[in-house]
C-alpha positions in Angstrom: 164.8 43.4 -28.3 165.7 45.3 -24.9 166.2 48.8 -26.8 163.2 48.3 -28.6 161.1 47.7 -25.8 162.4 50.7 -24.0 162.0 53.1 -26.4 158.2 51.8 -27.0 157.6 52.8 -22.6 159.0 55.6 -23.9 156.9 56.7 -26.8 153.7 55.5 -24.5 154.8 57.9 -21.4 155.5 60.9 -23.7 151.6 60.2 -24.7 150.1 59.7 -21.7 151.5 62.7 -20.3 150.0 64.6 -23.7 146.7 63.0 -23.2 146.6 63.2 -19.9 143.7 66.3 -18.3 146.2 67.2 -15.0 149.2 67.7 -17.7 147.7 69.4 -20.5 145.9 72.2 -18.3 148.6 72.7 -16.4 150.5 73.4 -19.9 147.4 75.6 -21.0 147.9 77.6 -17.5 144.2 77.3 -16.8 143.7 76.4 -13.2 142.5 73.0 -12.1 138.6 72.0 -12.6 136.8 71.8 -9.1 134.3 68.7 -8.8 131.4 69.9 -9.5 129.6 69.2 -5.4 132.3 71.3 -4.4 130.6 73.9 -2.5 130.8 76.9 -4.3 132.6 80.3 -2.1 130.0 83.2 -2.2 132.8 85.4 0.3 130.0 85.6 2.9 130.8 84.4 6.5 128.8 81.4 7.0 126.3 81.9 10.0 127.2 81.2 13.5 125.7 78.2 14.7 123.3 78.5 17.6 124.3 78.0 21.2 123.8 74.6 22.3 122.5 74.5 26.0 121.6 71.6 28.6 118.0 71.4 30.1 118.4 71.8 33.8 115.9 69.1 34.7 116.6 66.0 32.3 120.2 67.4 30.1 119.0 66.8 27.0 121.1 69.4 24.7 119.0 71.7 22.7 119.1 74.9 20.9 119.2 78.0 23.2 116.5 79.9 20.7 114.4 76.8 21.7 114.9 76.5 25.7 112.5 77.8 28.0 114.1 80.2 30.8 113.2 80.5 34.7 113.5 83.5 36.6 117.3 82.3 37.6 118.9 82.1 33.8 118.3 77.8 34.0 117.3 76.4 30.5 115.0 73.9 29.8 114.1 71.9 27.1 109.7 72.0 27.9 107.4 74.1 30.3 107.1 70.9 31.7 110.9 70.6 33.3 110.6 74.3 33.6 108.1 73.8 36.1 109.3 70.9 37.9 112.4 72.5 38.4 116.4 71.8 38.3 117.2 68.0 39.4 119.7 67.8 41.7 
């Protein structure tokens, strides 16, 4: 009864690994399917992100293509701070 049972785990291995997708493309030599939300690779550099900078009055972190500037180089985030001037 042993040997019998035995060679039946053997007979269902041998046919999962036939059946089985990872196996039998691997046996075809086609490469391994991507998911398909798997960002696809164009070869173009993604952008560079934008520099992050800290309003000089309040420190709330916003884009540096949306900060105001005062005659000295300080960021702000509204004409507002701008006006009022750096907190110290």
């Amino acid at each position: 009864m042993g040997a019998l049972l035995k060679y039946l785990l053997l007979a269902l291995l041998v046919l999962w690994l036939l059946y089985s997708p990872a196996v039998r493309g691997r046996l075809r030599g086609s490469p391994p399917k991507r998911p398909k939300d798997a960002p696809k690779s164009t070869g173009d550099p993604a952008p560079a992100p934008d520099q992050i900078v800290p309003c000089a009055h309040c420190g709330v972190h916003l884009p540096l293509a949306d900060a105001r500037l005062d005659v000295g180089g300080r960021t702000y985030c509204t004409d507002a701070h701008r006006l009022a001037g750096p907190r110290s």
